[in-house]
C-alpha positions in Angstrom: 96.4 128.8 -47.6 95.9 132.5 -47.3 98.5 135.0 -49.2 99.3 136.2 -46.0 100.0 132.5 -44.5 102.0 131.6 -47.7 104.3 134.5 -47.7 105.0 133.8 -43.6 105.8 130.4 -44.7 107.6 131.9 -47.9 109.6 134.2 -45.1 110.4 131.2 -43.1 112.0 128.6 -45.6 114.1 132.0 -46.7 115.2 132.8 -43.5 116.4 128.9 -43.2 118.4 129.2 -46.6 116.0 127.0 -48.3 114.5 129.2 -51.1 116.5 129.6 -54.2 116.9 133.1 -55.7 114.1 134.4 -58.1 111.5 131.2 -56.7 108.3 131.8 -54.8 106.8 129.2 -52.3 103.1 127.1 -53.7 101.1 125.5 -51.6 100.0 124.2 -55.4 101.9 121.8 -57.6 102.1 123.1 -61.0 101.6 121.2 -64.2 104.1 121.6 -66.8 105.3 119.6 -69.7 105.4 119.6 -73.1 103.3 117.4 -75.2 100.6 114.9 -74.5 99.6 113.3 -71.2 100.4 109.3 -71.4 97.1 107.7 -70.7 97.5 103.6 -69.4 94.8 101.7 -69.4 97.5 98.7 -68.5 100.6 98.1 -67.4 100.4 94.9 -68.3 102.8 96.0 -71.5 104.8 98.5 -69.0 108.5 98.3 -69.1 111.6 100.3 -67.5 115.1 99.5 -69.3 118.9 100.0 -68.5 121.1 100.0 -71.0 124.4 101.2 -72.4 127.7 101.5 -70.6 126.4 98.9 -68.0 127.7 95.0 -67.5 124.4 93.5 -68.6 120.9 95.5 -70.2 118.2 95.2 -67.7 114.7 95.2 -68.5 112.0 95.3 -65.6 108.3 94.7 -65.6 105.8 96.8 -64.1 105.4 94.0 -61.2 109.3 93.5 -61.5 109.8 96.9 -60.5 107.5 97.8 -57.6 109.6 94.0 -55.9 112.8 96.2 -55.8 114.0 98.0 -52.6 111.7 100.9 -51.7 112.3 104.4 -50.0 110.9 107.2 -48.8 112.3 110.9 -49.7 111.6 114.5 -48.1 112.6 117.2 -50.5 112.0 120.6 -51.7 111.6 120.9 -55.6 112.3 123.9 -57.7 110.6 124.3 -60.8 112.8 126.6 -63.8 109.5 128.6 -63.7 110.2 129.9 -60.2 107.9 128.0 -57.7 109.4 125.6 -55.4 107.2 123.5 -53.1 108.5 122.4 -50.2 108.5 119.1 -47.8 107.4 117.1 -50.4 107.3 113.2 -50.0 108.2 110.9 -52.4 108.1 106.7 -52.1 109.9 104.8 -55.1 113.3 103.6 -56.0 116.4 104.9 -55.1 119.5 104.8 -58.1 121.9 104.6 -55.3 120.5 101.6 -53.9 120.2 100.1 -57.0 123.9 100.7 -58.3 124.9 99.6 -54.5 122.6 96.4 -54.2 124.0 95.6 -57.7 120.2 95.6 -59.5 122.6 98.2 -62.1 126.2 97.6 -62.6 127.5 100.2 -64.5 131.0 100.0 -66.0 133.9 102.1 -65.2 133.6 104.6 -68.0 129.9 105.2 -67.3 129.8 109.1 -66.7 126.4 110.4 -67.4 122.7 108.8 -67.5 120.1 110.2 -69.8 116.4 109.1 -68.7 114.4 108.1 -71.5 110.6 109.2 -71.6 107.3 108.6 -73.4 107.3 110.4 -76.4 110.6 110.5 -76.9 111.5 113.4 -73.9 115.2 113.1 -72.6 116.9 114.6 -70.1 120.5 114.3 -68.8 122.4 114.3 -65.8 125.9 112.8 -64.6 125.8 109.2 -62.9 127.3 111.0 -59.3 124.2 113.3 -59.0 121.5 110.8 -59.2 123.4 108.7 -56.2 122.3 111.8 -53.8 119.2 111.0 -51.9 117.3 113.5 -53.1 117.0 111.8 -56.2 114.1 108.7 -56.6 112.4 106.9 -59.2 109.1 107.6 -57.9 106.0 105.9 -58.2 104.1 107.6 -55.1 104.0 111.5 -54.4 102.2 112.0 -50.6 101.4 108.4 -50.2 99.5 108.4 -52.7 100.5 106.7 -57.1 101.4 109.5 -59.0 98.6 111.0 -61.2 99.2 110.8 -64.9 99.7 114.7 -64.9 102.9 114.6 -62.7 104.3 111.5 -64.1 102.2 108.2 -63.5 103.9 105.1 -63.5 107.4 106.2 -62.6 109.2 109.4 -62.9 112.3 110.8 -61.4 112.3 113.2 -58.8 115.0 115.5 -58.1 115.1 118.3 -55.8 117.5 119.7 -51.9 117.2 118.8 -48.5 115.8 120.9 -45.8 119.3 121.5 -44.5 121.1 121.6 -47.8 123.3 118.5 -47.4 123.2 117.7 -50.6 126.1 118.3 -53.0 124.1 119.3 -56.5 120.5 120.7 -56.5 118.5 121.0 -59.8 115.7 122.3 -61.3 112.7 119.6 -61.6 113.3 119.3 -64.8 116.0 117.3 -64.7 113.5 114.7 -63.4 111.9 113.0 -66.3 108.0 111.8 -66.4 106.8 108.8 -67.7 110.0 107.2 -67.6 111.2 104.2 -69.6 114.7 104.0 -70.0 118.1 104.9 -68.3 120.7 104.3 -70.2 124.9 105.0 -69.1 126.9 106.9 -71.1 130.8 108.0 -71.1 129.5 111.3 -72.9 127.0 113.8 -71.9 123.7 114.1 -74.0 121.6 117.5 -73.9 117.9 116.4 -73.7 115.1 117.9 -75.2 115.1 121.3 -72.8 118.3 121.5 -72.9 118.4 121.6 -76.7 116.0 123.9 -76.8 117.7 126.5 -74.6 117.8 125.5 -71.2 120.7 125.4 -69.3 122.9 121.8 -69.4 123.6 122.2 -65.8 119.6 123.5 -64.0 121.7 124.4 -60.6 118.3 126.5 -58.9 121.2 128.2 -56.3 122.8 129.4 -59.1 119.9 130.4 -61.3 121.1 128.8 -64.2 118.0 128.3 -66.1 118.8 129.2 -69.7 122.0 128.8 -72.0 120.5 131.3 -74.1 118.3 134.2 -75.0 115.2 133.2 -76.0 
């Protein structure tokens, strides 16, 4: 895409209230994390686990995962570093379906959720936003499995609809790679960024990208 191209299509998903304040459109998509790149050579010894605040832990297998209801997911991510990318498809696992379909049965005082990631990475979120539909546990990004860069096996995806129907937006984040764990809490948990400066709450709309100077 040409800069002039981009910055028509930049103009567009502005005029349509789409493009958070301080973000620029990319045709791109960015790789950022901190730390080392998980490399699988199996996933023969893969496993997601819920735990915590829920009626029964639940451990699933690479193979035990990918049997759960699937979905699809069109969304617009914004990244703290001000790109957003828009009309992005995602195929995985949807929380809501799984809390609904009773795969997760969380108990009454289960508030928050924080994901659990290779190398230790967290990040944190309350139980009612990952029930909005623009949040998956991915496994594919365009049809196609993630690549180990942007999260391969499973990551979670978080981002807005095209017509803003959803009640919470945040920063991507507040989607973890690599994932391996959710666990339920009745207290909220600041992750790694948000120990480290970043704000708890990551609303893009709002600009809330840091609790502090750096």
């Amino acid at each position: 895409m040409s800069i002039f191209s981009r910055r028509a299509k930049e103009s567009e998903v502005a005029s349509q209230n789409r493009l958070p304040p301080g973000q620029s459109l990319t045709e791109r998509f960015p790789v950022l994390h901190y730390g080392p790149t998980p490399q699988y050579a199996t996933l023969e010894s893969w496993d997601l686990r819920v735990f915590g605040l829920v009626e029964e832990d639940v451990t699933w297998s690479w193979e035990e995962f990918n049997k759960l209801p699937r979905t699809d997911t069109v969304m617009d991510i914004h990244c703290v570093t001000r790109w957003s990318k828009f009309d992005t498809l995602w195929s995985g696992v949807a929380m809501k379906t799984l809390i609904d379909e009773g795969f997760i049965k969380p108990l009454p005082e289960a508030k928050y959720v924080i994901q659990h990631c290779e190398h230790g990475y967290t990040t944190n979120t309350s139980l009612e936003f990952l029930l909005q539909e623009t949040v998956l546990l991915a496994t594919h990004f365009d049809g196609k499995p993630l690549t180990p860069e942007h999260g391969y096996p499973l990551r979670v995806t978080v981002g807005s609809k095209a017509d803003r129907s959803e009640r919470e937006t945040k920063y991507f984040w507040k989607g973890g790679k690599w994932l391996r764990g959710l666990e339920f809490r009745a207290k909220d948990e600041p992750g790694f960024w948000e120990v480290n400066g970043y704000n708890n709450n990551a609303d893009p709309w709002e600009e809330e990208r840091f609790s502090r100077r750096w």
